[in-house]
C-alpha positions in Angstrom: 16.6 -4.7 9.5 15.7 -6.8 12.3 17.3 -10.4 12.0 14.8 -13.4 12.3 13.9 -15.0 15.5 11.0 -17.0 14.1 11.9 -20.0 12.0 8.7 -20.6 10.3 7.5 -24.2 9.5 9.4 -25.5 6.2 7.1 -28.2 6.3 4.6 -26.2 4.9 5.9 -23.0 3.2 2.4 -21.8 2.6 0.3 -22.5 5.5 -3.6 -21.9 4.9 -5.5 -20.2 7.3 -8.6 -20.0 8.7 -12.0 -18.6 6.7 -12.6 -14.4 7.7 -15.7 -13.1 8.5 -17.7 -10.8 6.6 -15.8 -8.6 4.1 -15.4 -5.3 5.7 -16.3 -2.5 3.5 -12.6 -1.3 2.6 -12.7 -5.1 0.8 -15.7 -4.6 -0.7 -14.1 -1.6 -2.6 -12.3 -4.3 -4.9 -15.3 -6.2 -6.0 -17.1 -3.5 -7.7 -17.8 -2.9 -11.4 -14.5 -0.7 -11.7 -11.1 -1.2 -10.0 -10.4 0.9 -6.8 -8.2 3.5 -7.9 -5.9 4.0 -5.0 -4.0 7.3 -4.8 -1.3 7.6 -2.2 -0.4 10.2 0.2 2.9 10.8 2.6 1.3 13.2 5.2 -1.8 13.9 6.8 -2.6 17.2 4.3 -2.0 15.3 1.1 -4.3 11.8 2.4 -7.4 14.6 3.4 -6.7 16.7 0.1 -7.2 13.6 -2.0 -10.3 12.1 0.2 -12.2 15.8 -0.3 -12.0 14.6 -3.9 -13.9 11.4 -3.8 -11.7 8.8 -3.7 -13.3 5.7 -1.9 -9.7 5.3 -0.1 -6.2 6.5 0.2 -2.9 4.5 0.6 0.1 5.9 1.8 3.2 6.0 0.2 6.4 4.2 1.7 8.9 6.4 -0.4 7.3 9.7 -0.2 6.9 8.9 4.1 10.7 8.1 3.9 11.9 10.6 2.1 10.0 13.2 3.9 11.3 12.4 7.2 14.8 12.2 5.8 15.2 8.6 5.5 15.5 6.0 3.0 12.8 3.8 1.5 12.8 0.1 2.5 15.7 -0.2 5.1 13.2 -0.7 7.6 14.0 3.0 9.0 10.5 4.5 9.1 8.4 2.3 11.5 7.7 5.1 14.1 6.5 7.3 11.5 4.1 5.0 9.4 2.7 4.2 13.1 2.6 8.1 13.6 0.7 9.0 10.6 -1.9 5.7 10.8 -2.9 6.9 13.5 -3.4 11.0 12.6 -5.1 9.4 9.7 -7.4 7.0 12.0 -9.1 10.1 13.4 -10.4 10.9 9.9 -13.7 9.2 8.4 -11.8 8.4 5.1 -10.6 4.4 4.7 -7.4 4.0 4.5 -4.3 1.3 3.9 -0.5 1.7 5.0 2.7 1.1 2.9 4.6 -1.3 5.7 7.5 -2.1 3.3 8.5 -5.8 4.4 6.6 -5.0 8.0 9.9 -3.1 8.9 10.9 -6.9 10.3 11.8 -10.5 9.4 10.7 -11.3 13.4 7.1 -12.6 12.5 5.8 -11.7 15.6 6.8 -8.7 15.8 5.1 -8.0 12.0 2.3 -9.3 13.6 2.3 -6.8 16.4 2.9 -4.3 14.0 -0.1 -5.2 12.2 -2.6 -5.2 15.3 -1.2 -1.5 16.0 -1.5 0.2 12.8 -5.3 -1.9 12.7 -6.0 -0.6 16.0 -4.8 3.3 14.9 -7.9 2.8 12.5 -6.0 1.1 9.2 -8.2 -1.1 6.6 -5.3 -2.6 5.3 -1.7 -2.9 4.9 0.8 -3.7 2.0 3.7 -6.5 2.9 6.3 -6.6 0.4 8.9 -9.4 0.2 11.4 -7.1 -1.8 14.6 -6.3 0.5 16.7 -3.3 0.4 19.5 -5.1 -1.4 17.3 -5.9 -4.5 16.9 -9.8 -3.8 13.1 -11.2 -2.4 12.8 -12.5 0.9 12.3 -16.3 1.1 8.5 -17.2 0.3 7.9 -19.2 3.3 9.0 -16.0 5.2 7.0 -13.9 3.8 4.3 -16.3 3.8 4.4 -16.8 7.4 4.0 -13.0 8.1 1.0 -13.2 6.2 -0.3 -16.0 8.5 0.6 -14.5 11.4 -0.7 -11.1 10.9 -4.4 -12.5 9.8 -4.1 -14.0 13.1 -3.3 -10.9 14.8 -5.8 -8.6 12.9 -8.0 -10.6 10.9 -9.9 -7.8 9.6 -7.0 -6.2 8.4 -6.6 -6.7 4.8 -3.0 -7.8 3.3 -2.1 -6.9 0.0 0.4 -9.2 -0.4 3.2 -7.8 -2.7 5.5 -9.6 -4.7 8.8 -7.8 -6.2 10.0 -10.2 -8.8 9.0 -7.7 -11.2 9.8 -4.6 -9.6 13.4 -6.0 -8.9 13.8 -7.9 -12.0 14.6 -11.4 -10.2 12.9 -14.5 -10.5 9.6 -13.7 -12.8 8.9 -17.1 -13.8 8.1 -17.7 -9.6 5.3 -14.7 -9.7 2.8 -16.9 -10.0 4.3 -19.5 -7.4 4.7 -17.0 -4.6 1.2 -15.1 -5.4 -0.4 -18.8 -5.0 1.5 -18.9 -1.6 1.1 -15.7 -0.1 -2.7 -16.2 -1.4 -3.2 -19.8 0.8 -1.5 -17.9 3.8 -4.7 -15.6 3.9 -4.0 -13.0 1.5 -6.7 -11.1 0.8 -5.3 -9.2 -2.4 -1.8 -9.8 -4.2 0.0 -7.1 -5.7 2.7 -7.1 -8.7 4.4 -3.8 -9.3 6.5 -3.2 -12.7 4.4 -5.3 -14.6 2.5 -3.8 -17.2 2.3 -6.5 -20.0 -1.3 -7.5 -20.6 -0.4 -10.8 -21.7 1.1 -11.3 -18.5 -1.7 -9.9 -16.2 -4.6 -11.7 -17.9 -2.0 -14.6 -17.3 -1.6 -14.1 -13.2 -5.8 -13.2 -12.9 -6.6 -16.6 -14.5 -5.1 -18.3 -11.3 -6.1 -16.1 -8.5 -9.0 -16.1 -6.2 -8.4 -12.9 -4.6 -7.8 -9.5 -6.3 -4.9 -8.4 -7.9 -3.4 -5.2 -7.8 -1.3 -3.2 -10.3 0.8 -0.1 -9.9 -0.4 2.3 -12.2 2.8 3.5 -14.6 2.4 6.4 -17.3 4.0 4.5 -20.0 1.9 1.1 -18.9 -1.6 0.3 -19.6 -4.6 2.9 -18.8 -6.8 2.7 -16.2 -9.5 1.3 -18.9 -7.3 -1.0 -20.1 -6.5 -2.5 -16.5 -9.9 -2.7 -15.8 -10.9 -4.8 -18.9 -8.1 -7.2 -18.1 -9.7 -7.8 -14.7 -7.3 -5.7 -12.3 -9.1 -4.7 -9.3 -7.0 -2.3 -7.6 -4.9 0.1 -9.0 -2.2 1.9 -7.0 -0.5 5.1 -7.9 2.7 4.5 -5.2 5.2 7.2 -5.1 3.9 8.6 -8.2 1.9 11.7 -6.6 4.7 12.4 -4.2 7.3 12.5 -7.3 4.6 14.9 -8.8 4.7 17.2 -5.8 8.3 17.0 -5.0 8.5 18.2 -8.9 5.9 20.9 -9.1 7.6 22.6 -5.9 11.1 22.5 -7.8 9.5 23.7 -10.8 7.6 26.7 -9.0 10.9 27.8 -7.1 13.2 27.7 -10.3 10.4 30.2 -12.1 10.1 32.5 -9.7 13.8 32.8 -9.4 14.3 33.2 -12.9 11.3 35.7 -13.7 8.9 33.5 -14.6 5.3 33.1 -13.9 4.3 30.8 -11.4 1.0 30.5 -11.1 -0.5 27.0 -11.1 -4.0 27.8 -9.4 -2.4 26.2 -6.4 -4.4 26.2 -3.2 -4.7 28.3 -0.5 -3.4 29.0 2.7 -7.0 28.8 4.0 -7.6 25.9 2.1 -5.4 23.7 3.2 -5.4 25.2 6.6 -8.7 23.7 6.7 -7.5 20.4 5.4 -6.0 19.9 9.9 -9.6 20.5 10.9 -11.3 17.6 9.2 -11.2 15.0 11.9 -12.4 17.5 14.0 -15.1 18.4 12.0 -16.3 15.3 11.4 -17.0 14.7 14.8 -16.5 11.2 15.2 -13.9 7.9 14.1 -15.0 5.8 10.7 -17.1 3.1 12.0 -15.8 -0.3 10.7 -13.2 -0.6 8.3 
């Protein structure tokens, strides 16, 4: 990971920006009557697959674009191919919003820079984490100043500002403090994967503004359930990949061993046609 070369302002560890414009309409998407469900791809085929279903918007997947090209998941080692695939997915009509681990940096400007290029490929939004590959959380004025800085550079880009205390196990009791940061540096969502107690998530909602997102876990609360605690966005992370990765094992090992395989998978023509949709479509999404 790049080392800082931005000190940001101690003075003020949360520095509020100035008011956006109109919400665009991937924002609007997490003020309806039911949370956005958010499924998330790792490739071009798997994001257009899940859009021909319906969904309002796809995310990617940070794990499932790492592991695919080989590479581990929050070192900071897949910038080029997040970029890559934002923009292959920018040609589509479907909104979507990139996985950019801790924006692949700790140099604020160049998170910043990142931002303005993966808004520019046709992104809606982005996820910044403060986790860090060795487990502990970036500092909160960091991470808070990347916020700033990349409303500055993108402003209609929206950050889903993601918090790992949970996720990581270290320091819950300062959820709430760094989601009230990252919030005043312009967040315009907060996200809090691994936790799944309701108590706790009623908790957090009574002291946001802005939406906040949950990862979905099959052990956790139900998509009901989130919704009637007042969680507007709920993402299914690497869960999908996982799913894929496990089905393909799965199909391998039975026809090896005599078994029958077929899962009324798709076909070749189908997805085939799932590289032909930009094209199709004729023209870019207009506004984000």
């Amino acid at each position: 990971m790049t080392h800082p070369t931005h000190e940001p302002d101690r003075s003020d560890p949360c520095p509020p920006v100035a008011e956006d414009g109109p919400p665009t309409p991937f924002a609007r998407l997490h003020h309806l009557a039911a949370p956005l469900l958010l499924p998330n791809a790792w490739d071009h085929a798997s994001a257009a697959a899940l859009a021909g279903q319906g969904f309002a918007a796809i995310g990617t997947t940070s794990l499932g674009v790492a592991a695919a090209a080989g590479l581990p998941d929050g070192a900071a080692a897949t910038a080029g191919a997040t970029v890559d695939l934002a923009r292959r997915l920018g040609e589509e009509r479907f909104l979507f919003t990139v996985d950019t681990e801790g924006g692949f940096s700790d140099d604020v400007a160049e998170v910043a820079g990142l931002a303005r290029t993966l808004y520019e490929a046709g992104a809606a939004g982005i996820n910044l984490e403060d986790g860090r590959p060795d487990g502990t959380l970036a500092p909160m004025e960091l991470h808070a100043a990347k916020i700033a800085a990349v409303k500055e550079a993108a402003p209609a880009l929206f950050v889903n500002a993601r918090t790992d205390t949970y996720w990581s196990a270290r320091q819950e009791e300062q959820t709430a403090t760094r989601l009230g940061c990252y919030e005043q540096a312009g967040a315009d969502g907060v996200f809090v994967p691994g936790l799944t107690d309701p108590d706790g998530i009623a908790g957090l909602i009574s002291d946001l503004a802005v939406p906040l997102n949950i990862l979905y876990t099959p052990a956790g609360p139900t998509l009901h359930e989130l919704a009637e605690l007042g969680v507007r966005r709920v993402s299914l992370g690497s869960l999908l990949y996982r799913a894929a990765l496990t089905a393909a094992v799965d199909t391998a090992v039975a026809i090896r061993d005599g078994r029958h395989a077929d899962r009324g998978v798709l076909s070749y023509a189908e997805v085939q046609a799932l590289a032909g949709t930009a094209e199709d479509s004729g023209t870019r999404p207009q506004g984000r």
